[in-house]
TORVOLUM-759654 format. One record per atom (N, C-alpha, C): residue number from 1; atom name; x, y, z. Coordinates in pm, 1 decimal. Layout:
 seq atom       px       py       pz
 NUM   CA        X        Y        Z
...
This chain:
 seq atom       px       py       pz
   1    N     81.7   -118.6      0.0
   1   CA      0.0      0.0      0.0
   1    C     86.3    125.2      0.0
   2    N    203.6    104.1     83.2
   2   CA    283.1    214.7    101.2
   2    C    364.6    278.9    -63.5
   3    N    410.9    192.3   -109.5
   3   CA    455.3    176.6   -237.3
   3    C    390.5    243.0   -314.1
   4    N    233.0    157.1   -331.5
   4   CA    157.0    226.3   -443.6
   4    C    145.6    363.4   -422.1
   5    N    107.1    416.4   -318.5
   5   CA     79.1    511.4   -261.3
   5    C    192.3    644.0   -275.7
   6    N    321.0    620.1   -296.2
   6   CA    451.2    722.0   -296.6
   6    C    421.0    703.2   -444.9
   7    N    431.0    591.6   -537.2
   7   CA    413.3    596.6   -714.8
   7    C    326.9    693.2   -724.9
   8    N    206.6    675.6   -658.7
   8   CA    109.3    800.8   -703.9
   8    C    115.2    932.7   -661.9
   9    N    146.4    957.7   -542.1
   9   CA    218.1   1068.9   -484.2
   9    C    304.9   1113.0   -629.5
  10    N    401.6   1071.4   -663.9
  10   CA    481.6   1135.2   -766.7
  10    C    399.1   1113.4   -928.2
  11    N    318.1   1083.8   -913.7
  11   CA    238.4   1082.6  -1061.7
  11    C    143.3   1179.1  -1033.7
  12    N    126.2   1223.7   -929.5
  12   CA     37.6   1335.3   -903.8
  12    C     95.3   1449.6   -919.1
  13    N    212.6   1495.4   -923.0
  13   CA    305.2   1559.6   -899.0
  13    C    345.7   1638.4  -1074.2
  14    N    389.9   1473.0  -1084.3
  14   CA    439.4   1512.2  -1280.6
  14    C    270.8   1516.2  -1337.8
  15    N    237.6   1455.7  -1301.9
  15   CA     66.9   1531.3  -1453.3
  15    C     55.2   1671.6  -1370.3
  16    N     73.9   1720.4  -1253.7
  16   CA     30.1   1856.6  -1225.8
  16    C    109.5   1948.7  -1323.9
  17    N    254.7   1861.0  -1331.3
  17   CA    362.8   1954.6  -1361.4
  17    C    348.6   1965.3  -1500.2
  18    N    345.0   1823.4  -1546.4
  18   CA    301.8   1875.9  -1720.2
  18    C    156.6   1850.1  -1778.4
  19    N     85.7   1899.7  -1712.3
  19   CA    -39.2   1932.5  -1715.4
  19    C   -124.5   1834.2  -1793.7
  20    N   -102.4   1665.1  -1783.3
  20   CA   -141.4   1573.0  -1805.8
  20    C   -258.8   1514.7  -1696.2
  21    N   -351.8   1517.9  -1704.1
  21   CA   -474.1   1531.1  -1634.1
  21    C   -484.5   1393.6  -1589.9
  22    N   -476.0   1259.8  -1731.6
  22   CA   -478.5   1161.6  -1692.3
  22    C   -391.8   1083.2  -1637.2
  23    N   -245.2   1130.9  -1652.7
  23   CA   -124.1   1115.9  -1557.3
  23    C   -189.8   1120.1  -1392.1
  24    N   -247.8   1234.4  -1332.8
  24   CA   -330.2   1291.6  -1254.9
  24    C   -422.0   1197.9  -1186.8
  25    N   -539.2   1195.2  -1293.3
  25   CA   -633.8   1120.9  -1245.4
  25    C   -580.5    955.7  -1183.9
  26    N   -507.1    912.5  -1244.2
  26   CA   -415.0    768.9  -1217.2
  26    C   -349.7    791.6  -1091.2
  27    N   -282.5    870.5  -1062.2
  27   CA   -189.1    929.3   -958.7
  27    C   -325.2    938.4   -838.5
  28    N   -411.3   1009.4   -841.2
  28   CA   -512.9    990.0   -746.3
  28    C   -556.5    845.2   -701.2
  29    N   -600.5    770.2   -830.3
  29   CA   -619.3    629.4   -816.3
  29    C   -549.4    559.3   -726.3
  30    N   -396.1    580.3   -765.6
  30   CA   -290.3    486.1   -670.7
  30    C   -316.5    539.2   -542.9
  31    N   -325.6    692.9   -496.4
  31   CA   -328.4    726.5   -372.4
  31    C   -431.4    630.0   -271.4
  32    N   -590.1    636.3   -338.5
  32   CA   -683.9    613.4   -302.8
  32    C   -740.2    448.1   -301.7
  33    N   -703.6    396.9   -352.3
  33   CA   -765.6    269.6   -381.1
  33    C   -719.9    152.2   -316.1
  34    N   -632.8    163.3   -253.6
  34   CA   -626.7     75.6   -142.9
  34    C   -694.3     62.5    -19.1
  35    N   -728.7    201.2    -23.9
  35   CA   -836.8    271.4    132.2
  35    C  -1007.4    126.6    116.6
  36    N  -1008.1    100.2    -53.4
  36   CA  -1169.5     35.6    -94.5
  36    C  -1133.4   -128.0   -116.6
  37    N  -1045.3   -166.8    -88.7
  37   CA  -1010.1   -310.4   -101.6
  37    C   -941.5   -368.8     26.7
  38    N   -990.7   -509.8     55.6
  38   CA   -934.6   -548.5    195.2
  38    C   -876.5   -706.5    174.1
  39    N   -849.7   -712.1     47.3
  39   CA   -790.9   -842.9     -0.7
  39    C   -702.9   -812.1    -66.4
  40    N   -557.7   -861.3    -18.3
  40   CA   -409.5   -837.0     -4.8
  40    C   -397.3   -841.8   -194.2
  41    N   -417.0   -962.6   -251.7
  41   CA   -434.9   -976.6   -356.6
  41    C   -480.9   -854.6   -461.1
  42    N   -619.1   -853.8   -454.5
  42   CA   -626.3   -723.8   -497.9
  42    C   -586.2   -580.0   -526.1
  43    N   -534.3   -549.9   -413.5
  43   CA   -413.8   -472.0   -342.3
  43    C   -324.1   -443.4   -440.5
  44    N   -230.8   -571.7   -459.7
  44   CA   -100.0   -588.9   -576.6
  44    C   -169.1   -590.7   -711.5
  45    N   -310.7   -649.5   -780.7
  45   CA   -307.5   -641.4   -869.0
  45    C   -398.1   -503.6   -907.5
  46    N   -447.6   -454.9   -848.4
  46   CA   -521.3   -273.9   -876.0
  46    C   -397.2   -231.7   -921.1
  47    N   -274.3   -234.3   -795.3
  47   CA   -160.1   -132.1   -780.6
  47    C    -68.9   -165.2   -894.8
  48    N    -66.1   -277.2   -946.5
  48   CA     39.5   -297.9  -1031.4
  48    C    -33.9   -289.3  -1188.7
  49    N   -126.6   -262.7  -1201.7
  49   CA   -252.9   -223.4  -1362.3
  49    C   -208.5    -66.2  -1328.6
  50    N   -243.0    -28.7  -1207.5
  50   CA   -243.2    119.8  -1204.3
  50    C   -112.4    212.0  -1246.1
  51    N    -18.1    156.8  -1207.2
  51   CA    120.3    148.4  -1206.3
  51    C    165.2    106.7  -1352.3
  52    N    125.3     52.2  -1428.4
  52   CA    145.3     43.7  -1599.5
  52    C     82.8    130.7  -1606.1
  53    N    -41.3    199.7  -1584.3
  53   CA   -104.1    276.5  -1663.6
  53    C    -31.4    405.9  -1658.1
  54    N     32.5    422.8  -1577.5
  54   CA     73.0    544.6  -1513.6
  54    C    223.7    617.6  -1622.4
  55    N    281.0    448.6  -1618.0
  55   CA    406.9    474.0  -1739.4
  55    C    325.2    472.5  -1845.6
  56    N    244.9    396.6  -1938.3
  56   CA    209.4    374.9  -2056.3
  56    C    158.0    521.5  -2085.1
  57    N     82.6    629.5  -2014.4
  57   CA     -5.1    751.0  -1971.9
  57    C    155.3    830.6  -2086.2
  58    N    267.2    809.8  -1999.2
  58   CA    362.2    944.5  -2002.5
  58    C    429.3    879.3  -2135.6
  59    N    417.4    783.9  -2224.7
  59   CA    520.8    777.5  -2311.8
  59    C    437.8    878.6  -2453.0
């Protein structure tokens, strides 16, 4: 959780910075979405879809 959570922290950061919204919106995602799931599993696989999306977003 902690992990996902600093990835999005800094994806929140760069879409603010280069004004990539959906960089942004993803970056929120990672922050938040562990708070709505209570199966460890889930957890790694939200965070690690979210986490591609996040690079695939900036190329």
């Amino acid at each position: 959780m902690v992990i996902f959570s600093l990835l999005g922290i800094w994806a929140i950061k760069e879409g603010r910075r280069e004004a990539n919204i959906k960089q942004l919106l993803l970056g929120i995602g990672l922050v938040g979405y562990s708070y709505f799931t209570s199966e460890v599993w889930l957890v790694w696989l939200i965070g690690v879809a979210l986490s591609v999306a996040v690079f695939r977003v900036r190329e």
